[in-house]
C-alpha positions in Angstrom: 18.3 -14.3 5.5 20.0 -12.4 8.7 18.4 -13.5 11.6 18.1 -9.7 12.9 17.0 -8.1 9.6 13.1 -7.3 8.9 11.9 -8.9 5.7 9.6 -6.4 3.9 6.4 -7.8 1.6 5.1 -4.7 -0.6 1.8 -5.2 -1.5 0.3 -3.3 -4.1 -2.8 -4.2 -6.7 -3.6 -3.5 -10.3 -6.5 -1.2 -10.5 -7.6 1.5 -12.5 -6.2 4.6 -11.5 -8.9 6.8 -13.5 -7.6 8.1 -17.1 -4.4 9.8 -15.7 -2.5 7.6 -13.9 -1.0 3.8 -14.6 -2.7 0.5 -13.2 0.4 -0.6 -11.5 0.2 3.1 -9.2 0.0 0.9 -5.6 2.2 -1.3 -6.1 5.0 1.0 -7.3 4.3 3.1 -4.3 4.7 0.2 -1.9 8.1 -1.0 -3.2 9.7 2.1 -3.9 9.0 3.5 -0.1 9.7 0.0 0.8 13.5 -0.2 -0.9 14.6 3.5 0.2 13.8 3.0 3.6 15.3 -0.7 4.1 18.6 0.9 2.1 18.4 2.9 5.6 18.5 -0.2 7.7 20.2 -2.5 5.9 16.9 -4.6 5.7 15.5 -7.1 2.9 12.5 -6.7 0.4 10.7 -9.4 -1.1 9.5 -9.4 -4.7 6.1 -7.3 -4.4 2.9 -9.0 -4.9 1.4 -6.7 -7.7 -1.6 -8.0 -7.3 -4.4 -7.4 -4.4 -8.1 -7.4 -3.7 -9.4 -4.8 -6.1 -13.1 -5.9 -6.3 -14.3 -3.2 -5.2 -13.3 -1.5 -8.8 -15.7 -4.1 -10.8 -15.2 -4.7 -14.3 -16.4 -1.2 -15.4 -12.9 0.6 -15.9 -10.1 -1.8 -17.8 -6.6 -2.5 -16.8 -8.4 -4.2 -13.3 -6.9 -7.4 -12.3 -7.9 -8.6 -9.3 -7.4 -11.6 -6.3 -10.5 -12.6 -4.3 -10.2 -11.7 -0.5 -9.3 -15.8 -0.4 -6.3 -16.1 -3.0 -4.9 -13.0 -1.7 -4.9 -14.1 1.6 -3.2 -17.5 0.8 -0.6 -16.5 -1.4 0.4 -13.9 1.7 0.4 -17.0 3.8 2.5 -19.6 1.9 5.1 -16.0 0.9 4.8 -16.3 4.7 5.3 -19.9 5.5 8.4 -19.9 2.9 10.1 -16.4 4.1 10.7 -18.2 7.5 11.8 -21.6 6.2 14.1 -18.9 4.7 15.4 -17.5 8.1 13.2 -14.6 8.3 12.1 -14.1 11.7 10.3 -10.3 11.2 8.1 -9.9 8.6 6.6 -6.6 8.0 3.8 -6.3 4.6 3.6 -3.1 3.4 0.6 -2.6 2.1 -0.3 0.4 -0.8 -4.1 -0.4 -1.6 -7.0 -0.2 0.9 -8.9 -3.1 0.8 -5.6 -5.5 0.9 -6.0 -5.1 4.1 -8.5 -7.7 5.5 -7.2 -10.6 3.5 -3.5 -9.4 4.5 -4.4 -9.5 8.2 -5.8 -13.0 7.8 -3.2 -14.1 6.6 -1.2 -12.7 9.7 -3.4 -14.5 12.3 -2.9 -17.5 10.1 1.0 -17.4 10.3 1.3 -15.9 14.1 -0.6 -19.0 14.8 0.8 -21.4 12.8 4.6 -20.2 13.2 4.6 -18.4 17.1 8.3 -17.4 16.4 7.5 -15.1 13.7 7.0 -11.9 14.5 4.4 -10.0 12.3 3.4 -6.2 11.4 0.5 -5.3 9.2 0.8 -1.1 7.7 -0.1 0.5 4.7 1.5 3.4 4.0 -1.2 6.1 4.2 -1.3 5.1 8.1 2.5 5.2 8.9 1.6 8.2 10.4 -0.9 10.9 11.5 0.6 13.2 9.0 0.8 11.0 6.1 -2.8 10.3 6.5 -3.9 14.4 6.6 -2.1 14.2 3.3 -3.3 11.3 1.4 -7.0 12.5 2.8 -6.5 15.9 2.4 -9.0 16.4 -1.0 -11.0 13.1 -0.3 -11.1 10.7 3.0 -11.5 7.9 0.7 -9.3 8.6 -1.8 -8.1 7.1 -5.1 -5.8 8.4 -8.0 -6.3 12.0 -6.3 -3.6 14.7 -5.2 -1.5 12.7 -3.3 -1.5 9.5 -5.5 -0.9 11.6 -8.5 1.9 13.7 -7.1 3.4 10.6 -5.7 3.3 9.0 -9.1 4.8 12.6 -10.8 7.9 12.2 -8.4 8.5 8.9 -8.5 7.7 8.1 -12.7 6.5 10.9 -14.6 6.3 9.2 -17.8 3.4 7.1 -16.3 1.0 9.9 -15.2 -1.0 12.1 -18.3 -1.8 15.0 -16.9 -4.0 16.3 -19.3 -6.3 13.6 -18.8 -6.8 14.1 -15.5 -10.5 14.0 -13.7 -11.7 15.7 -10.7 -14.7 14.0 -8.7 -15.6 15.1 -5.3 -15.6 12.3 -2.6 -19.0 11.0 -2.4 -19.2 9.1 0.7 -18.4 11.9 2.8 -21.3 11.2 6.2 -22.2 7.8 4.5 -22.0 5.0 7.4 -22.1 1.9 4.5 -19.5 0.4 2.1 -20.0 1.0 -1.9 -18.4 -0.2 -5.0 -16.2 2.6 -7.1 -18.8 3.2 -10.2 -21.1 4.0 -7.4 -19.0 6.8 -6.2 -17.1 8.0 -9.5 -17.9 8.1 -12.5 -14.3 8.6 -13.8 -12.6 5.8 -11.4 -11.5 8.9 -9.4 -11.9 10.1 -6.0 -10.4 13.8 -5.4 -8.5 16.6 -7.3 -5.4 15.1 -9.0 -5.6 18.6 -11.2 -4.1 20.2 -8.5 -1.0 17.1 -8.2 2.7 18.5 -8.7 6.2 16.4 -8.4 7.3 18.4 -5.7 4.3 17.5 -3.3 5.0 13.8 -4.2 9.0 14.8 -3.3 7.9 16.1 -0.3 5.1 12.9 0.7 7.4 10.7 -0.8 10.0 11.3 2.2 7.7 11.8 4.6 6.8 8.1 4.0 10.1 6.6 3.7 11.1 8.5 7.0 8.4 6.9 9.3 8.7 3.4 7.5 12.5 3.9 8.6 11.8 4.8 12.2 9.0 1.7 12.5 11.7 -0.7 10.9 14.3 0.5 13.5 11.8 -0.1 16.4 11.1 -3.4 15.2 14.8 -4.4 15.4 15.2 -2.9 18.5 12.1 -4.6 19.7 12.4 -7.2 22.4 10.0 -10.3 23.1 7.7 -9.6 26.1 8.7 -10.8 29.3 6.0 -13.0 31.5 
């Protein structure tokens, strides 16, 4: 691996994605922004892990396959460990499903500690930017197969959305302070209005989020070490 290049680790899941939309929806998300941006900068992706920390989705709904907080965590770690006996030196994990998110950033601390001249980023894409998050939020603050999703999924692979089967739930946790599992909150596997989903929405989001993963991935190679 180039020395100077960022190595990029989708990470995705395989969830239910309510009765419209395939199981594999995060993880195609994460690799496709993932390989148009670093097409941009002439940067590497890794083989996405297509698998995350979906517990939250319980065995109610099929097509579920999910890590525990722990597994996740150490396969991120030793994808880690073996990127840098590799030559990376920047490793960035994308990340396209929520709750990836505490075992990915375990597995950061892990490798910053264990490996001081790696340097490591932690983003998913609904928090690239300010925008991107109005949109992914913009029917439902916690969100899941809804507008965005589905017209991110319409733009990017059609044939794997059925739009007549799509289900609308309002967001139920709206003022709620604690956490809850999704047949709590949805009775569908649904969180939003993916009714209202086109292509050209997901165009339209779909650049958006390959822009700003762009500009972050030209910071990062234009980042220097800090000075004491």
């Amino acid at each position: 691996m180039a020395g100077g290049a960022v190595v990029l680790l989708p990470v995705g899941a395989t969830e239910q994605h309510g009765p419209h939309l395939a199981s594999g929806a995060d993880s195609l998300f994460a690799e496709e922004v993932a390989l148009a941006a670093a097409s941009r900068t002439d940067d590497l992706v890794l083989p996405t892990v297509a698998y995350g920390c979906s517990l939250g989705h319980t065995e109610k709904w099929p097509s579920t396959i999910s890590l525990s907080p722990s597994t996740l965590m150490t396969l991120v770690l030793e994808i880690g460990r073996w990127a840098f006996a590799s030559g990376a030196r920047r490793l960035l994990m994308l990340n396209g499903h929520a709750t990836n998110g505490p075992p990915c950033e375990s597995a950061l601390l892990q490798l910053r500690y264990e490996i001081p001249e790696l340097r490591l980023k932690f983003i998913s894409l609904f928090d690239l930017s300010d925008e991107i998050a109005a949109s992914y939020k913009q029917d439902a603050s916690d969100f899941h197969a809804n507008e965005a999703e589905t017209s991110l999924m319409l733009h990017l692979a059609e044939d794997l959305v059925s739009v007549e089967d799509a289900v609308d739930e309002a967001d139920r946790t709206e003022g709620l302070v604690l956490q809850y599992p999704m047949p709590a909150v949805s009775s569908s596997g649904v969180v939003g209005t993916p009714s209202l989903a086109s292509a050209e929405r997901g165009r339209r989001l779909f650049e958006k989020l390959v822009f700003a993963l762009t500009d972050l991935l030209v910071r990062i190679r234009a980042e220097k070490d800090p000075v004491l």
